[in-house]
KOLGU-716539 format. One record per residue: residue in one letter; x, y, z of N, C-alpha, C in turn. Coordinates in steps of 0.2 Angstrom, whole numbers, padded with zeros to 4 digits. Example, Ala and Ser with C-alpha at 12.3 -4.5 7.8 and 13.67 -1.06 7.14 Angstrom:
! residues 2
A; 0066; -0028; 0039; 0062; -0022; 0039; 0066; -0016; 0039
S; 0064; -0011; 0035; 0068; -0005; 0036; 0064; 0000; 0039
***
This chain:
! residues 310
X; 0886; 1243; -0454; 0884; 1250; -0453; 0878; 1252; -0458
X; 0873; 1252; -0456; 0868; 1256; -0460; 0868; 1263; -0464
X; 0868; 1261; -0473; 0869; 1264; -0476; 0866; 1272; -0476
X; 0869; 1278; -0475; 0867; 1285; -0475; 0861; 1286; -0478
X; 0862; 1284; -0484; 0856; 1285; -0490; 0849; 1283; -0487
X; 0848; 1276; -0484; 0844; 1274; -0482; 0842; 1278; -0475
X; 0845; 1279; -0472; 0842; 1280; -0467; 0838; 1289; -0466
X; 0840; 1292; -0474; 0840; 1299; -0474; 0832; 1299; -0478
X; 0834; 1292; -0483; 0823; 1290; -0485; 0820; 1290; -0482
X; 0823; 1286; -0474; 0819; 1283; -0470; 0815; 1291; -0467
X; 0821; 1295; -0465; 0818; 1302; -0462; 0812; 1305; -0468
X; 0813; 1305; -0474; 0811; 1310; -0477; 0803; 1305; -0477
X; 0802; 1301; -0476; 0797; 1295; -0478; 0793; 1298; -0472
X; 0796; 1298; -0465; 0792; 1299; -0458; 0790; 1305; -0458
X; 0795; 1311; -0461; 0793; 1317; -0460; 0786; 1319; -0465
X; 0786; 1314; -0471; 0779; 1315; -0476; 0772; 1312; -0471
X; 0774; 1307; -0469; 0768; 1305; -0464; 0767; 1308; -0459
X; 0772; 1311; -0456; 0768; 1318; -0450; 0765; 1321; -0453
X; 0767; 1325; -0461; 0762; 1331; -0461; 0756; 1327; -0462
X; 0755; 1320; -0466; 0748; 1319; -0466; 0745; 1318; -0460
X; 0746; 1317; -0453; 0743; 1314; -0447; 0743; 1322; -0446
X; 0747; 1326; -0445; 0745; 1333; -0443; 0740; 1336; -0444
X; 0739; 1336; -0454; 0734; 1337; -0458; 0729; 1333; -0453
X; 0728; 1328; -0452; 0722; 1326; -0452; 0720; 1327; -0444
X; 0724; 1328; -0439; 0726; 1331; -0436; 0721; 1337; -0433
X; 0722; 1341; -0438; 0722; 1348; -0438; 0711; 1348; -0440
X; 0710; 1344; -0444; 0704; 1344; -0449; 0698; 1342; -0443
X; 0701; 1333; -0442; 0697; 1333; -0435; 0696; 1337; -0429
X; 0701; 1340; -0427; 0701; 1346; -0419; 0695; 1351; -0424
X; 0694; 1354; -0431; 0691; 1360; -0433; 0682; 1354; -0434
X; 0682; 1348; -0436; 0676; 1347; -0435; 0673; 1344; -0429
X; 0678; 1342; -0424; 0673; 1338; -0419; 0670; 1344; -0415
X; 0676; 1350; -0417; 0670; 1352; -0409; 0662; 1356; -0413
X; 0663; 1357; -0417; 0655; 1357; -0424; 0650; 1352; -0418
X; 0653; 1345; -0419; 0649; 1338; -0418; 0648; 1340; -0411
X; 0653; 1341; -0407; 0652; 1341; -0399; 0647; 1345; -0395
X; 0648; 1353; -0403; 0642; 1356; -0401; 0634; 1355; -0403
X; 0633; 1352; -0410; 0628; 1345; -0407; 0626; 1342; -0405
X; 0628; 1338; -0403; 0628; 1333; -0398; 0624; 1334; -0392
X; 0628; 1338; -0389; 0626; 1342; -0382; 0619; 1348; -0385
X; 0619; 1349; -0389; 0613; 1354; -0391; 0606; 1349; -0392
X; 0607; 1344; -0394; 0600; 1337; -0395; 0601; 1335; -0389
X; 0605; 1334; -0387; 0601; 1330; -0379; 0597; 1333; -0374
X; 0596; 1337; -0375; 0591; 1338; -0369; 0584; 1339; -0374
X; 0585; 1339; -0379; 0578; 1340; -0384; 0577; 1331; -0383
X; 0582; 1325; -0384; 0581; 1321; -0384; 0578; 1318; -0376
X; 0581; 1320; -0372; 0577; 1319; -0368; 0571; 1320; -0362
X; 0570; 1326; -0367; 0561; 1327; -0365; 0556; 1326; -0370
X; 0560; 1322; -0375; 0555; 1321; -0380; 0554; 1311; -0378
X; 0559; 1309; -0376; 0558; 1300; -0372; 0552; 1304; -0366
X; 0554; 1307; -0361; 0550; 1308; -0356; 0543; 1311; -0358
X; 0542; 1315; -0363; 0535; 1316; -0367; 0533; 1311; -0368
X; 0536; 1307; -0374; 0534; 1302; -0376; 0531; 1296; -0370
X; 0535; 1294; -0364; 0533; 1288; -0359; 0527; 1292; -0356
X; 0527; 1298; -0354; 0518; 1300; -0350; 0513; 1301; -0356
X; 0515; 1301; -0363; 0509; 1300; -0368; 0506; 1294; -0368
X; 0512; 1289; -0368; 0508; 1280; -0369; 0504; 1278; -0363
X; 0509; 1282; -0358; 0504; 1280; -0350; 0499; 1281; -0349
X; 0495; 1288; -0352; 0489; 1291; -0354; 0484; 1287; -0358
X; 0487; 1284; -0363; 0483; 1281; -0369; 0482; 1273; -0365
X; 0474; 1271; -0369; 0473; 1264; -0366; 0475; 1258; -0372
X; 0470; 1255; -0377; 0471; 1249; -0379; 0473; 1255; -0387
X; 0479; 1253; -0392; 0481; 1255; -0396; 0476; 1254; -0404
X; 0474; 1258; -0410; 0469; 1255; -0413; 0472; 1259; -0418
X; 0472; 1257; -0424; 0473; 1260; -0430; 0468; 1260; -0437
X; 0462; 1257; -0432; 0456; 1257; -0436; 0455; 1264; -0440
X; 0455; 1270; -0438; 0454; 1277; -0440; 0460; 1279; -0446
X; 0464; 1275; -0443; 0470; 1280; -0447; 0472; 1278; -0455
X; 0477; 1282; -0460; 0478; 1280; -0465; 0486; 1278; -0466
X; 0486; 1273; -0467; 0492; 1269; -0466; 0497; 1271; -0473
X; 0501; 1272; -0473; 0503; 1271; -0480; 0511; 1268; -0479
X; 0516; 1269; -0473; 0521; 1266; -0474; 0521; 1262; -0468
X; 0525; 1257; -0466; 0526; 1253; -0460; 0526; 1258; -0453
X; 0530; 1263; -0455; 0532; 1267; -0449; 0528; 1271; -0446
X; 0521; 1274; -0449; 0515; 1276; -0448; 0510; 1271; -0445
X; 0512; 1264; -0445; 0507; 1259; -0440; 0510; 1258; -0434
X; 0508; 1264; -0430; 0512; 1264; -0423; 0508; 1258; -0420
X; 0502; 1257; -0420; 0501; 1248; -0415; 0506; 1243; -0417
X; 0507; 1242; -0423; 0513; 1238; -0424; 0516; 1238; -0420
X; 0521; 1244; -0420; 0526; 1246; -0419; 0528; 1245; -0412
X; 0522; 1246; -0410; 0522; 1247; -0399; 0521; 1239; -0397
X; 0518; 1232; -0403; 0516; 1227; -0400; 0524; 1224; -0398
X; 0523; 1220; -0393; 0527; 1217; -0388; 0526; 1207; -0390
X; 0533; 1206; -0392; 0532; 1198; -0393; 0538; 1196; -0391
X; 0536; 1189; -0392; 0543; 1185; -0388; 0546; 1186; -0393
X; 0554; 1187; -0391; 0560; 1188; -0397; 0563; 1184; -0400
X; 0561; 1183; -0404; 0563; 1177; -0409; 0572; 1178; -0413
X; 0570; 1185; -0418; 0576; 1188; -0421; 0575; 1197; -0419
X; 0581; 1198; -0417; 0586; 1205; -0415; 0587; 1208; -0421
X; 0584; 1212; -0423; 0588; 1218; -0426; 0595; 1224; -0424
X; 0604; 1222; -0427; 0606; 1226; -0422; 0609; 1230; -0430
X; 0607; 1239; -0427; 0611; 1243; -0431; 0618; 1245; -0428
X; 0619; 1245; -0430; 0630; 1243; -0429; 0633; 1251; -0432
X; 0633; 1256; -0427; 0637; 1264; -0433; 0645; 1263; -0432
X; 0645; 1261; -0437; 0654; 1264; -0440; 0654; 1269; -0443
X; 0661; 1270; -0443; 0664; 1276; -0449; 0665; 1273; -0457
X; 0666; 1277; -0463; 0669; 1275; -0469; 0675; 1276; -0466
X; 0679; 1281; -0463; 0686; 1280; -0465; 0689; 1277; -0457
X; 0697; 1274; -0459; 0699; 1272; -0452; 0703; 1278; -0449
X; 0710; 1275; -0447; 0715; 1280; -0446; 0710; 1283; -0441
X; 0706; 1279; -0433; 0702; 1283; -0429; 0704; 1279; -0423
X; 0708; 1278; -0422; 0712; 1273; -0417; 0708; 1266; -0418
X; 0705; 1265; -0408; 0703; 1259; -0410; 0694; 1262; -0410
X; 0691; 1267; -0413; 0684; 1266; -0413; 0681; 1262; -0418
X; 0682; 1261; -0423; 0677; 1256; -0427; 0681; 1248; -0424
X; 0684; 1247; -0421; 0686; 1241; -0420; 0683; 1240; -0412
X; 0681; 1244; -0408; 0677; 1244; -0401; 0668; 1241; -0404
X; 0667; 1245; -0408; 0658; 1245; -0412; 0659; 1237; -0415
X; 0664; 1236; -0417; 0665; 1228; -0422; 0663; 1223; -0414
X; 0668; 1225; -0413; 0669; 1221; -0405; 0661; 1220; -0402
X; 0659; 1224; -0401; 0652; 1223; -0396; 0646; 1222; -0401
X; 0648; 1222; -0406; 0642; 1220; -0410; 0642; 1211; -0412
X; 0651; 1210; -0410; 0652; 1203; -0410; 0649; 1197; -0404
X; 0652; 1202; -0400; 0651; 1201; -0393; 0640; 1200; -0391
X; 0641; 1204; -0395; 0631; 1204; -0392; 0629; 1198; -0398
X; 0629; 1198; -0403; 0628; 1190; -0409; 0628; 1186; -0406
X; 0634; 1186; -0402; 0637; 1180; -0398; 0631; 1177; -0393
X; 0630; 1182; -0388; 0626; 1182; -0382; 0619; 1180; -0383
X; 0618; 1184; -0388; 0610; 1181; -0392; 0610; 1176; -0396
X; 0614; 1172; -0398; 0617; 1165; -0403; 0613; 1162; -0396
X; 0618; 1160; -0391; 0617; 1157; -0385; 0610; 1156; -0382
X; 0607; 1163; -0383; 0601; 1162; -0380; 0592; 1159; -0386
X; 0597; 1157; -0393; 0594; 1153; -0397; 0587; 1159; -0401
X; 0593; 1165; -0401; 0591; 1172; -0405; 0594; 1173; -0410
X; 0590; 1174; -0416; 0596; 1175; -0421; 0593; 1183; -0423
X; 0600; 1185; -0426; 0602; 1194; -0429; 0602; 1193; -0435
X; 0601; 1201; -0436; 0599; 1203; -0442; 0603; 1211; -0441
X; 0610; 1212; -0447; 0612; 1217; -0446; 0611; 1220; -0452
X; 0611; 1229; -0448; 0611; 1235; -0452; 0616; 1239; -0452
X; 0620; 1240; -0454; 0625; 1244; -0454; 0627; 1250; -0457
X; 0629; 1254; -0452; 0631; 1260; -0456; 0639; 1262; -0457
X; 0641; 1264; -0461; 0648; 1264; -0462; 0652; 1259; -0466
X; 0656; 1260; -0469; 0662; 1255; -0475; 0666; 1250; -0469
X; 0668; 1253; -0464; 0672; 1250; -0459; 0667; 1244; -0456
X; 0660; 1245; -0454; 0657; 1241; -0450; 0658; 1234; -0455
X; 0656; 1235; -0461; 0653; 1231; -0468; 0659; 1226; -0470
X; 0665; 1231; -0470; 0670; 1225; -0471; 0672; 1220; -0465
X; 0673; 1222; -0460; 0675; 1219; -0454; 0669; 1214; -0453
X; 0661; 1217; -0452; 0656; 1211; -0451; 0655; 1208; -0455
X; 0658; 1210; -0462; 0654; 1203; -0468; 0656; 1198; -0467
X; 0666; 1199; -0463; 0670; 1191; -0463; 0665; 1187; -0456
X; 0663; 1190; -0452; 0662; 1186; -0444; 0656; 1184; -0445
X; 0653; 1188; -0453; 0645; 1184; -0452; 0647; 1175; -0455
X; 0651; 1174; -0457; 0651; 1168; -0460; 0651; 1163; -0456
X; 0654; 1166; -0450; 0657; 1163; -0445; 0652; 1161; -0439
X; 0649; 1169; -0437; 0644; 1168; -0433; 0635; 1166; -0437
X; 0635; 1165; -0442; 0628; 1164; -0444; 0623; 1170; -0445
X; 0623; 1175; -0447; 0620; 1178; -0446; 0621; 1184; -0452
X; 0617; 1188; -0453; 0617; 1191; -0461; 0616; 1198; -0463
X; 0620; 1201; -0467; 0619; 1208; -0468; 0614; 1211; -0472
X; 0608; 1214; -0469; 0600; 1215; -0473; 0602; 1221; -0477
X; 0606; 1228; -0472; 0607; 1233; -0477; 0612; 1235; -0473
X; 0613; 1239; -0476; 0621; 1244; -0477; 0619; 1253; -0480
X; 0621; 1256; -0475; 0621; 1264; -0474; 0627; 1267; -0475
X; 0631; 1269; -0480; 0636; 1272; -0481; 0636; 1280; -0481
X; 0631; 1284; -0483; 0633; 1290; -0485; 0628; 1294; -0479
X; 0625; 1292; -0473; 0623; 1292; -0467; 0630; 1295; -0462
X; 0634; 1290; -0462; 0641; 1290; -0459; 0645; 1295; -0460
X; 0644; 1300; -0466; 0649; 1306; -0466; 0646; 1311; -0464
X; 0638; 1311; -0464; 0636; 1318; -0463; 0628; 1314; -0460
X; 0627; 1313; -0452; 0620; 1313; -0450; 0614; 1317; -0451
X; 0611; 1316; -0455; 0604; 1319; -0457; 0599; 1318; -0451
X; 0594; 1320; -0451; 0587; 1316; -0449; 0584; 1315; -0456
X; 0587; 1316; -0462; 0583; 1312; -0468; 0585; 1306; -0466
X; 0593; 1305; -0466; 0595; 1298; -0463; 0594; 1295; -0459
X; 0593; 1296; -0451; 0591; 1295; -0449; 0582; 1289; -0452
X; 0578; 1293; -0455; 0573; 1293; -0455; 0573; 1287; -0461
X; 0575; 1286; -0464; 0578; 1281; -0470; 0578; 1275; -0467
X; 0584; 1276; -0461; 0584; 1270; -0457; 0579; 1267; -0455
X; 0574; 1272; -0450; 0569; 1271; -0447; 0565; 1266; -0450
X; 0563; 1268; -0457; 0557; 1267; -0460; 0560; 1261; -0462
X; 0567; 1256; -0464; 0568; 1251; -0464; 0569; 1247; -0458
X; 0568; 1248; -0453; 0569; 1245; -0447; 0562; 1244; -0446
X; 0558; 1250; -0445; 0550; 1247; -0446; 0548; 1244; -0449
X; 0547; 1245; -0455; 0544; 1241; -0461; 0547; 1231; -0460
X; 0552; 1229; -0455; 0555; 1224; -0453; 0550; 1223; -0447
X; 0552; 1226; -0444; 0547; 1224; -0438; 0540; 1225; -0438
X; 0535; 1230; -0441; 0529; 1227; -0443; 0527; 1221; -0446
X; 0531; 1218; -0451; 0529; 1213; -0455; 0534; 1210; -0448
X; 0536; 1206; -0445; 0535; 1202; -0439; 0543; 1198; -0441
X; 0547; 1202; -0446; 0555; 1199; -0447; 0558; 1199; -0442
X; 0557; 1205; -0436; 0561; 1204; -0432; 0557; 1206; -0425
X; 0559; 1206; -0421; 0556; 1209; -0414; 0558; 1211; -0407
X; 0565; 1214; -0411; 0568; 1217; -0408; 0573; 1221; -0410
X; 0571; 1229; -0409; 0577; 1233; -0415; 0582; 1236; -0408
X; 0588; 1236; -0408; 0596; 1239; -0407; 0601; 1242; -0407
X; 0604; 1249; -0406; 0609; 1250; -0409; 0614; 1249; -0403
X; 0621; 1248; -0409; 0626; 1249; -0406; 0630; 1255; -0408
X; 0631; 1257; -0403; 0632; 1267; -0405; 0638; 1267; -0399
X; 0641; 1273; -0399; 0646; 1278; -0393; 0640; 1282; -0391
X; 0644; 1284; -0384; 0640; 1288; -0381; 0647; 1292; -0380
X; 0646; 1300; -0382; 0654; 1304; -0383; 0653; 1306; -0375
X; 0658; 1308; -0373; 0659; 1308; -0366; 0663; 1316; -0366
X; 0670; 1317; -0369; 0672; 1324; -0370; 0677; 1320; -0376
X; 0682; 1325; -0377; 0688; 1325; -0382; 0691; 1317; -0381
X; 0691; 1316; -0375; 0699; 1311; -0374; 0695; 1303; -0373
X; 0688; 1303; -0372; 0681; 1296; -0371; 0677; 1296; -0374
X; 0675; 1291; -0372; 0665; 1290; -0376; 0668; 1281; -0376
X; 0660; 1280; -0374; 0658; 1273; -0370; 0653; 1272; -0375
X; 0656; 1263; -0379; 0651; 1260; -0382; 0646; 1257; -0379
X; 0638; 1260; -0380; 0634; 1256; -0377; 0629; 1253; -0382
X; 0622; 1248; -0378; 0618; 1248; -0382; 0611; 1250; -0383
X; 0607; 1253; -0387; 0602; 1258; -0386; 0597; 1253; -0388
X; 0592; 1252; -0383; 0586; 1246; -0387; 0581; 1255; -0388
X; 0579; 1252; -0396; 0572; 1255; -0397; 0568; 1252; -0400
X; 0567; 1248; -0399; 0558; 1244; -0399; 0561; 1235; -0395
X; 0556; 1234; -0393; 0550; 1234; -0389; 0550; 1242; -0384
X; 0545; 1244; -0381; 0547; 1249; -0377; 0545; 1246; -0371
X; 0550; 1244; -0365; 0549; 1240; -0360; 0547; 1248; -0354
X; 0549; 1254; -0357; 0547; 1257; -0349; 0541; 1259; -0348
X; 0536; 1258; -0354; 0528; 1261; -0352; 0527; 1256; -0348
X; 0522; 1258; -0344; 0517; 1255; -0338; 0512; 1254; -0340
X; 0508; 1247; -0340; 0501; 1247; -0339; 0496; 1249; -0332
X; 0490; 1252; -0335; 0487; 1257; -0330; 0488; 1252; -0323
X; 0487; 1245; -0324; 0484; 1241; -0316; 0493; 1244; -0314
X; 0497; 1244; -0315; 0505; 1244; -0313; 0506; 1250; -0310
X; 0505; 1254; -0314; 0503; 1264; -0311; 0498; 1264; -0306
X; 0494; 1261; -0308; 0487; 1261; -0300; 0492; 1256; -0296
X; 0497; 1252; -0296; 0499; 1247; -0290; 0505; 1252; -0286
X; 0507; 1257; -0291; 0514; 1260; -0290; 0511; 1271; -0286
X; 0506; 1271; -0287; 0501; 1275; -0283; 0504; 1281; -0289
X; 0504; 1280; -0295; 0507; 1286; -0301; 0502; 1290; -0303
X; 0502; 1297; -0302; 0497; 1300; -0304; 0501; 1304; -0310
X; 0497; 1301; -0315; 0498; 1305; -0322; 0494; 1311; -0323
X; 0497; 1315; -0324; 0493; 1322; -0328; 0487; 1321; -0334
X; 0481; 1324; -0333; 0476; 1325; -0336; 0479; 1326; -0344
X; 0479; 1323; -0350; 0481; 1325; -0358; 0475; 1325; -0359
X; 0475; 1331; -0364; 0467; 1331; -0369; 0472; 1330; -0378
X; 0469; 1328; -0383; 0470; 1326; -0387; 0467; 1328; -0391
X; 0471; 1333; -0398; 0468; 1333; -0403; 0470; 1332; -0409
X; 0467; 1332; -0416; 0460; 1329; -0415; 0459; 1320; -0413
X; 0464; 1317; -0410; 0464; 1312; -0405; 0469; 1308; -0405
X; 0470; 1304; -0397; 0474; 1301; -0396; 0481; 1298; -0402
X; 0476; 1294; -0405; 0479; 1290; -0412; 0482; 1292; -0418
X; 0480; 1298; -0419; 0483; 1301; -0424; 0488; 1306; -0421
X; 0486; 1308; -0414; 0495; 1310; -0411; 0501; 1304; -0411
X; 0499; 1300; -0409; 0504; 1293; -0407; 0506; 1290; -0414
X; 0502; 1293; -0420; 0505; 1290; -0427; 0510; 1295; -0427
X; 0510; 1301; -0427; 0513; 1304; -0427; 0521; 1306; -0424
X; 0521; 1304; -0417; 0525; 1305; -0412; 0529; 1300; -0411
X; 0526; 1293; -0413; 0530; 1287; -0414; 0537; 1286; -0419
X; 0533; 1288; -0425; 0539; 1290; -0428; 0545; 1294; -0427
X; 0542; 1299; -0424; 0549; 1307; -0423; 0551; 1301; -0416
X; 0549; 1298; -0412; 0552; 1293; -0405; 0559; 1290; -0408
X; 0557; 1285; -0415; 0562; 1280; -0417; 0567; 1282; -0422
X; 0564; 1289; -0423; 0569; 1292; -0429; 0574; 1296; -0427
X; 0571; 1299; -0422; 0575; 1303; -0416; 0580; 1299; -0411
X; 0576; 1293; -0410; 0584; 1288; -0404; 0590; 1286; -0411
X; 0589; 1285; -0417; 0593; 1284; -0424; 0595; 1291; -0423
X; 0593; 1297; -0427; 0597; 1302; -0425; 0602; 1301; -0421
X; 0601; 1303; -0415; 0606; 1303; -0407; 0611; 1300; -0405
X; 0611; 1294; -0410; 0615; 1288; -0412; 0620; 1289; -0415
X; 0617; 1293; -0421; 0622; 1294; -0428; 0626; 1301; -0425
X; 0623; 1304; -0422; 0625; 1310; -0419; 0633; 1308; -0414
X; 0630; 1306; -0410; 0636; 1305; -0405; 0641; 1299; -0407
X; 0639; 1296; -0412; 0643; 1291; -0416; 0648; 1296; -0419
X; 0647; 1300; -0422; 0651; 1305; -0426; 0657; 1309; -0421
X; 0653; 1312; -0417; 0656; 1316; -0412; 0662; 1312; -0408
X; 0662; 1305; -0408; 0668; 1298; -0404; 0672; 1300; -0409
X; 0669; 1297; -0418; 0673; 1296; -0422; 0680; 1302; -0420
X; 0678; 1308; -0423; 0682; 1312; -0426; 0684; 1315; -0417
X; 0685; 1312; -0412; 0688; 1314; -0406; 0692; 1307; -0407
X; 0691; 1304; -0406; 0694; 1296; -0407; 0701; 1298; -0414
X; 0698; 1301; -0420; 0704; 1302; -0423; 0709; 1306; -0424
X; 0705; 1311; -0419; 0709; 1318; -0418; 0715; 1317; -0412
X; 0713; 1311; -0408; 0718; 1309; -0403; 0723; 1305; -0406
X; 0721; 1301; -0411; 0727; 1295; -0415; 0728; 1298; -0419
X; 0729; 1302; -0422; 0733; 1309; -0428; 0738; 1311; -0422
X; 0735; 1315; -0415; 0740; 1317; -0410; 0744; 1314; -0409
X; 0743; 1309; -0406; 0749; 1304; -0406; 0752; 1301; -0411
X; 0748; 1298; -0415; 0754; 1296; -0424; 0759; 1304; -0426
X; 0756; 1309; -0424; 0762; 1315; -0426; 0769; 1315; -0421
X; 0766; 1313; -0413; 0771; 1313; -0407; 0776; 1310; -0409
X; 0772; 1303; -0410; 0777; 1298; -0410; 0783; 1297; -0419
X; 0780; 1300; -0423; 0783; 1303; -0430; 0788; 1308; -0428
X; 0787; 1314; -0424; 0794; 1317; -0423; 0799; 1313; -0418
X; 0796; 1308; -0412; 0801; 1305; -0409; 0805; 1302; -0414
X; 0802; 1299; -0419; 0805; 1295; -0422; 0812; 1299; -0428
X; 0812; 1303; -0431; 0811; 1308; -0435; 0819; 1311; -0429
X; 0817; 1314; -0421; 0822; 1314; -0419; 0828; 1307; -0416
X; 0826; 1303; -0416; 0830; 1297; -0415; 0835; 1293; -0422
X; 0831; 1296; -0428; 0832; 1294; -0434; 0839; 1298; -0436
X; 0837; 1306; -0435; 0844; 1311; -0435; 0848; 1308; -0429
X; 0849; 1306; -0426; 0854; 1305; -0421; 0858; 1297; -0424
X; 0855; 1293; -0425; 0857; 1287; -0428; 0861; 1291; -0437
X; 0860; 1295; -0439; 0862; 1297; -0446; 0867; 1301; -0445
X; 0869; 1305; -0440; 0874; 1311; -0435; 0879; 1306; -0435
X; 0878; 1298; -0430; 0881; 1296; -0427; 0887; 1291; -0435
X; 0882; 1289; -0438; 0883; 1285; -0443; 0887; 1291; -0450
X; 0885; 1297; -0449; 0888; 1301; -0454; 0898; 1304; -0452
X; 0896; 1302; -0443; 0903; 1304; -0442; 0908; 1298; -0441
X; 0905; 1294; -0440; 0912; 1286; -0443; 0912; 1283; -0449
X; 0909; 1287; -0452; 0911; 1286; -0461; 0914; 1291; -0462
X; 0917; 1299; -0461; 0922; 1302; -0459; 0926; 1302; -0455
X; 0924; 1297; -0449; 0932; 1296; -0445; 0935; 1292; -0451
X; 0931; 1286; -0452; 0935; 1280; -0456; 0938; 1282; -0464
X; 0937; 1287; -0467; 0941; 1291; -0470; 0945; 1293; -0468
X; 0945; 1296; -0462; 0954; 1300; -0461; 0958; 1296; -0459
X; 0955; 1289; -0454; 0960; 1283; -0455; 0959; 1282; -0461
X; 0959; 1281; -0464; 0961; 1278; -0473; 0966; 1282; -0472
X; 0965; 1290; -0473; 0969; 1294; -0477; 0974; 1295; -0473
X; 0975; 1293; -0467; 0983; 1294; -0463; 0986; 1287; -0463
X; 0982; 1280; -0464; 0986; 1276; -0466; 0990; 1275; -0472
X; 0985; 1278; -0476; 0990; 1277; -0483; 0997; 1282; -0483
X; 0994; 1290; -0481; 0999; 1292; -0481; 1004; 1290; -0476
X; 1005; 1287; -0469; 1009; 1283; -0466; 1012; 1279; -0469
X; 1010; 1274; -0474; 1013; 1269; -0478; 1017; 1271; -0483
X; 1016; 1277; -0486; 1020; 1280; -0492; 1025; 1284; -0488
X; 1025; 1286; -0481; 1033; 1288; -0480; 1037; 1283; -0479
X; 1031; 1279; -0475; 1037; 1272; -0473; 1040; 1268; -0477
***
């Protein structure tokens, strides 16, 4: 029979771990909906700023940086818009710094695994960016495995999205693909859905495959609206290029965050359910166990006394 003592640890041990899943619990529910209503507040800014953006390029003809004043990679939008065959993939990978989030940084690991894989095969190789402690530990063991290497690491992006951070990323993801390292940039990010989903997908942002060349718009009968430009085409599109690719990073880090702490708001819920199921079933086993070590005392104590009359 299992000793009382143990089994009264055993409770007091479950009951310390509920209050911390409660706590965390409690922490999560107070900041995802913060995130949630973020999220939902940038998307519609995000998605007139893509639809801005594709009838700007549609407008413009041969791209030219002759005029302009270049100072970082991210400001040479002809670079940036050129189109080559893909050699190496840039994939930014968002995780969390902390776990205890059910299976979300383990979904991100997976399809980041999964896409290396797919690109391995097609005789592309990766180049990973990561944001988070979670993505860095789990991909440093697979890179060994799968060939492929970690160029940089974003940890303090992960707790609080910026558009400084954001833009930090950017301007390292540029500065690689102007200089011709890679030719194809990636994220792996959550798309949040509500409290109880959110669907890992992946966001390509560069090459930009949806603009049309004018012969394609003259085949497809697309009448674009008249744009006038000041002070010209080129120094808007240096400009706009960048808030494009800083902005699809944002939206990323954005609703990466809003999965996270929904994802660990549901695994606190249930690590607490399943701590008092336990915590109940623990007292019933300890009830059970404390009243036949008093039965088995009063058989002693009427044996002995039985034996002493007799």
């Amino acid at each position: 029979m299992t000793n009382l003592k143990d089994i009264k640890n055993r409770i007091q041990s479950v009951e310390s771990t509920k209050k911390i899943t409660r706590a965390m619990k409690m922490v999560a529910a107070a900041k995802v909906k913060k995130a949630e209503s973020t999220v939902k507040a940038s998307r519609p800014f995000t998605t007139e700023l893509n639809n801005m953006f594709e009838k700007l390029l549609n407008s413009v003809g041969a791209y030219s940086a002759s005029t302009l004043k270049i100072k970082k990679a991210i400001d040479n939008y002809p670079a940036l818009l050129a189109v080559r065959p893909v050699k190496t993939v840039a994939l930014l990978a968002i995780t969390s710094n902390k776990g205890l989030a059910g299976a979300y940084n383990a979904n991100i690991v997976r399809k980041t695994i999964n896409t290396i894989a797919e690109y391995k095969k097609q005789g592309i190789n990766t180049l990973l960016f990561i944001v988070g402690q979670k993505g860095v530990s789990a991909l440093k063991r697979k890179c060994k495995e799968l060939d492929c290497s970690i160029e940089k690491t974003y940890l303090n992006v992960a707790n609080n999205p910026s558009g400084e951070g954001a833009y930090v990323i950017a301007e390292d993801l540029a500065d690689y693909y102007v200089n011709g390292r890679i030719d194809k940039i990636e994220v792996i990010t959550t798309r949040f859905k509500n409290m109880m989903s959110y669907f890992v997908e992946n966001w390509t942002v560069l090459p930009l495959n949806a603009v049309k060349s004018p012969s394609e718009r003259n085949k497809d009968n697309i009448v674009e609206p008249l744009m006038e430009f000041e002070p010209d085409m080129h120094h808007i599109l240096q400009k706009v290029v960048p808030l494009y690719v800083t902005n699809i990073i944002f939206q990323s880090l954005l609703e990466a965050q809003a999965s996270e702490l929904a994802s660990r708001m549901t695994a606190m819920s249930a690590a607490t359910t399943n701590a008092e199921k336990m915590i109940s079933e623990l007292s019933i086993v300890y009830n059970k166990t404390r009243q036949f070590a008093i039965t088995q005392e009063i058989i002693e104590v009427v044996s002995g006394a039985n034996a002493q009359i007799g």
